[in-house]
C-alpha positions as CSV (number, residue, x, y, z in Angstrom):
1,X,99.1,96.2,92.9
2,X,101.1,99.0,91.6
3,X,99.6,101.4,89.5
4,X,101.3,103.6,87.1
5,X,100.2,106.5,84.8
6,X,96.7,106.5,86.0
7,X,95.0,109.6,87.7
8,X,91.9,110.5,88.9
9,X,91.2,113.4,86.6
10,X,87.9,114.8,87.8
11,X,84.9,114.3,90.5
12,X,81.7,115.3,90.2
13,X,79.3,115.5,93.6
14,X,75.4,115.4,94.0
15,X,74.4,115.6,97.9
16,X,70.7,116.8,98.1
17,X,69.2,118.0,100.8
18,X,70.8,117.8,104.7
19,X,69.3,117.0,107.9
20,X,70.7,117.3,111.5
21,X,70.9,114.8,114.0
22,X,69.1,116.8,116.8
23,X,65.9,116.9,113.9
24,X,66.3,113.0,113.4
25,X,65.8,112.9,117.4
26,X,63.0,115.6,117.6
27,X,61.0,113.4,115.1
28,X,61.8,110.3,117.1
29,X,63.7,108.6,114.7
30,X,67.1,108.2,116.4
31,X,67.8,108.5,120.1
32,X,70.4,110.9,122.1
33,X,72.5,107.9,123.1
34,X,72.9,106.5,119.9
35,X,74.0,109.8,118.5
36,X,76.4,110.4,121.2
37,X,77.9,107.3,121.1
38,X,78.4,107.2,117.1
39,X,79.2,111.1,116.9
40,X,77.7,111.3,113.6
41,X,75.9,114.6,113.0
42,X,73.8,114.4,110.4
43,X,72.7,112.7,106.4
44,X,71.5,113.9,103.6
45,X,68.3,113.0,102.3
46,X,66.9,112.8,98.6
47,X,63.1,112.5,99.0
48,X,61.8,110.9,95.5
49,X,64.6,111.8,93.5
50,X,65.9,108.4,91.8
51,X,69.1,107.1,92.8
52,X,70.2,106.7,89.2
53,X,68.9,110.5,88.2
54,X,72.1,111.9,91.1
55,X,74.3,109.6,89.4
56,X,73.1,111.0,85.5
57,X,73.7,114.9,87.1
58,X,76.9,113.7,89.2
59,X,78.5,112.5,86.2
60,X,77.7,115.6,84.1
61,X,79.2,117.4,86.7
62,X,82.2,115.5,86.8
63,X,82.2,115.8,82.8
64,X,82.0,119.7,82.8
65,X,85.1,120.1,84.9
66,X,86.9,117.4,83.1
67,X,89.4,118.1,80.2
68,X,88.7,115.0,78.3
69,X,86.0,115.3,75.9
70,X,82.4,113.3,76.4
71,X,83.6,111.5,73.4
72,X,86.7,109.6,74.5
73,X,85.0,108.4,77.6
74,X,85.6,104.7,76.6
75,X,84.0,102.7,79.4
76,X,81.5,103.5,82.3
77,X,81.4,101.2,85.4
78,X,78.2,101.7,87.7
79,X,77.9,100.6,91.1
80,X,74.9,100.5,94.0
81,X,74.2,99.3,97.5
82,X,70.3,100.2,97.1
83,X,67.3,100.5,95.0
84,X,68.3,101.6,91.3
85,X,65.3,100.8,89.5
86,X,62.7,98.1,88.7
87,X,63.2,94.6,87.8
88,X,65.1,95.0,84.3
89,X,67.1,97.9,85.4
90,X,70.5,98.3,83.6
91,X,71.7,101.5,85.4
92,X,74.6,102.0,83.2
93,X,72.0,101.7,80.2
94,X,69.7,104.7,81.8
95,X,73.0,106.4,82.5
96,X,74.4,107.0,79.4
97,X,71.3,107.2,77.4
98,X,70.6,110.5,79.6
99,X,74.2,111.4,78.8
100,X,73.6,111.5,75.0
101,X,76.1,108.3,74.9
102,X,77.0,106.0,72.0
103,X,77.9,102.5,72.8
104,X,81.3,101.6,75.1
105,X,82.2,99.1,77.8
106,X,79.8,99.1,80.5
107,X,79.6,97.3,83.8
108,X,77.7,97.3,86.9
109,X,79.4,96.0,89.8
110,X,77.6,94.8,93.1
111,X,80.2,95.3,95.2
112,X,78.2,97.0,98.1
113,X,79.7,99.6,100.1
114,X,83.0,98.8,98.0
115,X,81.7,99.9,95.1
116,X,83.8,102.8,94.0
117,X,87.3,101.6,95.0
118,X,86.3,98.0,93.4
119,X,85.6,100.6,90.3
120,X,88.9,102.1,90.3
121,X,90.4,98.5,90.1
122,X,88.6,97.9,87.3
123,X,89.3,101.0,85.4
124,X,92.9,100.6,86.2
125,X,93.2,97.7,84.0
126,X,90.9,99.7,81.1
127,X,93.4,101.5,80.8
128,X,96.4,100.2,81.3
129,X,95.7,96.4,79.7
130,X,95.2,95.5,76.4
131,X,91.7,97.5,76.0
132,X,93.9,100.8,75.7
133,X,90.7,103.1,77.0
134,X,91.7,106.3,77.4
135,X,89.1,107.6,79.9
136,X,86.9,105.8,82.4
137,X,83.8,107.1,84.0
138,X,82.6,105.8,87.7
139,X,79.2,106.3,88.6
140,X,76.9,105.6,91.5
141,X,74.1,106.7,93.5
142,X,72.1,105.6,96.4
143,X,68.6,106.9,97.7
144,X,67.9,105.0,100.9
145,X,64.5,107.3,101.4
146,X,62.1,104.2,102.3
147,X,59.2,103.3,105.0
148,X,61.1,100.2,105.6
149,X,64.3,102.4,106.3
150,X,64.9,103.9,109.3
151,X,68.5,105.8,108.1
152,X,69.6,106.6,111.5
153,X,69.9,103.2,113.2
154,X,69.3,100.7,110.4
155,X,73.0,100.7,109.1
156,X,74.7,99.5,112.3
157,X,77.2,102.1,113.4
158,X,76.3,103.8,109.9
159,X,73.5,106.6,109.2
160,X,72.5,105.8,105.4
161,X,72.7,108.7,103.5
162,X,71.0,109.8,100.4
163,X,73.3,111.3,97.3
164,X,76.1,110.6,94.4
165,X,79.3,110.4,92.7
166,X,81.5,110.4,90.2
167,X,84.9,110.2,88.9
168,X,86.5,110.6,85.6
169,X,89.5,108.3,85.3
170,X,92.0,108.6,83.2
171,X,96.1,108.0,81.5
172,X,97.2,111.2,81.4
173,X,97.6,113.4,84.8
174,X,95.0,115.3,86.6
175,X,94.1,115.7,90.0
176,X,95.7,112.6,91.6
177,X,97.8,110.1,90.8
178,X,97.1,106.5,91.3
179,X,100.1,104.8,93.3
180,X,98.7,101.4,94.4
181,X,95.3,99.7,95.0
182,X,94.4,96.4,96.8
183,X,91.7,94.2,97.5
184,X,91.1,91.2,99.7
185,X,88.4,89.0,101.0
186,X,87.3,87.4,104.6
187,X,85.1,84.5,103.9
188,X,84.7,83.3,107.5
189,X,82.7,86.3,107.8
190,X,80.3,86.1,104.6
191,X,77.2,85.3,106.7
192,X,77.6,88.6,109.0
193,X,75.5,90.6,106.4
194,X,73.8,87.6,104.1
195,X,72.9,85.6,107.5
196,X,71.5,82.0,108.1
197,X,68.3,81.6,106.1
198,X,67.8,79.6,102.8
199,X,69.6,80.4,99.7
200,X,66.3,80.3,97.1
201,X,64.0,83.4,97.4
202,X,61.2,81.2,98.2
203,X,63.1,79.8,101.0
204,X,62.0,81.4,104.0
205,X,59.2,81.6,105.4
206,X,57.4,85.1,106.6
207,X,59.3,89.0,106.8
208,X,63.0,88.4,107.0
209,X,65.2,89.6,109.5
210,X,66.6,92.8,109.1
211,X,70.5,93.6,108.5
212,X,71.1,94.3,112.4
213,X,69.1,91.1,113.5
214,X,71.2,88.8,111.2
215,X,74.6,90.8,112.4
216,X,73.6,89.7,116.3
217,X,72.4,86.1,115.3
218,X,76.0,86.0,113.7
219,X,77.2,86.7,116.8
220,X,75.2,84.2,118.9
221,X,76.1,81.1,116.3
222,X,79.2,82.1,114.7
223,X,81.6,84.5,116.1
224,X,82.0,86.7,119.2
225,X,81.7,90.0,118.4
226,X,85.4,90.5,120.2
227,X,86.6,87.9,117.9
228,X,85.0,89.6,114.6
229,X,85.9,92.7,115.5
230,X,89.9,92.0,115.6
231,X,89.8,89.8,112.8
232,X,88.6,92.2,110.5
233,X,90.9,94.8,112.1
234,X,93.8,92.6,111.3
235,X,92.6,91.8,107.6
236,X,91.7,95.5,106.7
237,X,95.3,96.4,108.1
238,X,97.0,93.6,106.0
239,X,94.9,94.9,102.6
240,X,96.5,98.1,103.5
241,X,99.7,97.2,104.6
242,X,100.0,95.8,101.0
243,X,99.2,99.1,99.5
244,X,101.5,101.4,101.2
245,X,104.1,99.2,100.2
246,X,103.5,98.9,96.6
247,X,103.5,102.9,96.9
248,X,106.5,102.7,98.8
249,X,105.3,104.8,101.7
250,X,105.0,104.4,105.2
251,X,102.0,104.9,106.9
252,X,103.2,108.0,108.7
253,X,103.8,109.1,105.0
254,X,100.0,109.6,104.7
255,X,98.5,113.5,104.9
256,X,95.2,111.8,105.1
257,X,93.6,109.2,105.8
258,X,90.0,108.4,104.5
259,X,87.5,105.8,105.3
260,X,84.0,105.2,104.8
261,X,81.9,107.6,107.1
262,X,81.2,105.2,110.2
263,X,80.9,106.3,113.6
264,X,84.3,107.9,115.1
265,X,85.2,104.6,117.4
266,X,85.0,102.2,114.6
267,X,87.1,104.9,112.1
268,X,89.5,105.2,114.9
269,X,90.2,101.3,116.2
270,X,89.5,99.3,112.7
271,X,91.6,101.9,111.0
272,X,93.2,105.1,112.8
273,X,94.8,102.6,115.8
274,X,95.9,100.2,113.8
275,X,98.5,102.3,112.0
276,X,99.1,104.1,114.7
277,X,97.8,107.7,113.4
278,X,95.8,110.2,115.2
279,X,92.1,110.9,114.8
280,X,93.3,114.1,113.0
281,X,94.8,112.5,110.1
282,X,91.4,110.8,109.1
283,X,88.7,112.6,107.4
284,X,86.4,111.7,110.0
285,X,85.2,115.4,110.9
286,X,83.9,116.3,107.5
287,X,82.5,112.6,107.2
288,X,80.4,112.3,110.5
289,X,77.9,115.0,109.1
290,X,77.7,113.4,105.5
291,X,76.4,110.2,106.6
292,X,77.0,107.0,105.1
293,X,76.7,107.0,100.9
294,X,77.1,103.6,99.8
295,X,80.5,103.0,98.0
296,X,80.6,107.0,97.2
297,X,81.7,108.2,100.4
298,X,85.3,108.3,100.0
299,X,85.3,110.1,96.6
300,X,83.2,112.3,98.3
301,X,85.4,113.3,100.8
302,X,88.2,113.4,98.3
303,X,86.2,115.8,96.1
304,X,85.8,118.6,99.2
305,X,89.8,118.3,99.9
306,X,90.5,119.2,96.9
307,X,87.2,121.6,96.3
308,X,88.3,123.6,99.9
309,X,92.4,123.1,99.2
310,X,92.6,121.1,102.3
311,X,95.4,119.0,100.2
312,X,98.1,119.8,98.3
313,X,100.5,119.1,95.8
314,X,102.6,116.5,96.9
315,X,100.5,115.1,100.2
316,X,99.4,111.4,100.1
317,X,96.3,109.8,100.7
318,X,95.1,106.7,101.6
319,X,91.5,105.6,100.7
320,X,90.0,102.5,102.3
321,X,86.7,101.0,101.9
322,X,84.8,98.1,103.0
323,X,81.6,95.8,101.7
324,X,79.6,92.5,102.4
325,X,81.5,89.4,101.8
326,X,83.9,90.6,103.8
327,X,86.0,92.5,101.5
328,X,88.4,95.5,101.6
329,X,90.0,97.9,99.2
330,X,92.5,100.1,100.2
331,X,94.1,102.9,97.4
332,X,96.8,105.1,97.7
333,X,96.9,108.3,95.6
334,X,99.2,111.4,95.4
335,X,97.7,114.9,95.2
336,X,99.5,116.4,91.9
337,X,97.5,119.3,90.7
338,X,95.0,121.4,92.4
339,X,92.3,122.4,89.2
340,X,90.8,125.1,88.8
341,X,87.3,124.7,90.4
342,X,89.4,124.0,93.4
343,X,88.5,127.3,95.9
């Protein structure tokens, strides 16, 4: 899809507090293999702070450095891996009443790790279809502090990391431009994270397996890992390959490329390999020591690029996430102006 006259405007960041790898393997919750093999150096973690409480101070943050006022934000779109809230939760309802919000558009998208890119797809046609809306707010927030949780290992090639994010959107300029954005699905591989137990809640019998149990038993019954491996390689590649060209670019057009924060072999032969661009070109070095937040992480990353001037006017990025299902969203946006938190 090409996108015109739509810009990220501004980005707010909440990342509580960090912990290192070596103290995850001095409390015995992750082992030296694992952390040499995956490279990843460290999450953050939130204790008991709600999920949904980083996303209210996130988007106040992303509201104080925005131009727009809070009262022409016309929509806010809300998305989640993790625990929000009890049953009856409306997390873009607790949002904005925190905010001091009247009514707008709302929507809270279970999109899993996709979240925040299926977000910008959204907003995109906020504003540029027939609702007109001048100004979009993303939101989202994960806190995956939990004695069933064990962050380091539990996320398969991923540590789970506790924070939020979010993004003002908006019609006219800011930060970066919006130049394309796709999205695709793989349904061969929809059991690899849902697995092969009963549909109704009341289906199965006893504890069910965990997310890396179902992942091997998908293996076993389904699909060689070798197999799964290069077809979602191919089908991320073709979800991007449709974005550079709607932005007219080439891949070795791209300043930057940045993925979810995954251990450094599957950033560099899902993604990096693939279009044939060094290790150096991803934003894997600041990402290994953020961990893995949800459908934030690449907003993340594109809020300290900007924050530390490691972009510029002119350089273009390519943003690439993936969830459940199997789907993938790639974006590609322009750096136009640095502002002036930027230091």
């Amino acid at each position: 899809m090409i996108v015109e006259d739509v810009y990220i405007e501004s980005l707010g960041v909440v990342l509580p507090e960090w912990v290192s790898a070596e103290k995850a393997i001095a409390d015995g919750l992750w082992d030296v293999e694992g952390q040499q093999v995956s490279g990843l150096t460290g999450a953050y973690t939130a204790g008991d702070t709600p999920a949904m409480a980083m996303a209210v101070t996130a988007a106040q943050r992303a509201l104080e450095r925005s131009r727009f006022s809070f009262d022409t934000i016309g929509s806010n779109i809300h998305s989640s891996v993790n625990y929000q809230g009890p049953d009856g939760t409306y997390p873009p309802g607790y949002i904005l009443r925190e905010l001091g919000a009247e009514s707008i558009s709302v929507m809270n998208l279970q999109q899993g790790c996709n979240g925040m890119l299926s977000s910008l797809e959204i907003a995109i046609g906020q504003i540029t279809g027939a609702a007109g809306i001048e100004a979009v707010l993303l939101t989202t927030g994960e806190n995956f502090t939990s004695p069933e949780i064990n962050r380091w290992v539990d996320g398969g090639g991923l540590v789970l990391s506790d924070g939020a994010m979010a993004v003002v959107v908006g019609g006219s300029g800011g930060i970066a431009q919006v130049r394309s954005v796709n999205t695709g699905i793989l349904p061969a591989l929809e059991k690899l994270h849902r697995g092969d137990g009963s549909l109704l809640a009341h289906g199965d019998a006893g504890e069910p397996p965990s997310m890396i149990e179902r992942i091997e038993r998908f293996y076993e019954s389904e699909m060689p890992m070798s197999e799964m491996v290069e077809r979602i390689a191919l089908f991320d590649l073709s979800v991007i390959h449709r974005s550079l060209v709607d932005a007219g670019l080439n891949a070795s057009d791209i300043a930057k490329v940045i993925p979810v924060n995954m251990n450094r072999h599957m950033v560099e032969f899902s993604v990096m390999t693939p279009l044939g661009l060094p290790m150096s070109r991803s934003s894997w070095d600041f990402g290994k020591a953020v961990g893995h937040v949800g459908g934030a992480d690449v907003f993340i990353t594109l809020e300290h690029l900007v924050r530390t001037r490691e972009v510029t006017p002119g350089d273009h990025l390519l943003l690439v996430s993936m969830g459940p299902g199997w789907i993938c969203t790639a974006a590609v946006v322009t750096i136009v102006d640095l502002p002036s938190w930027a230091d």
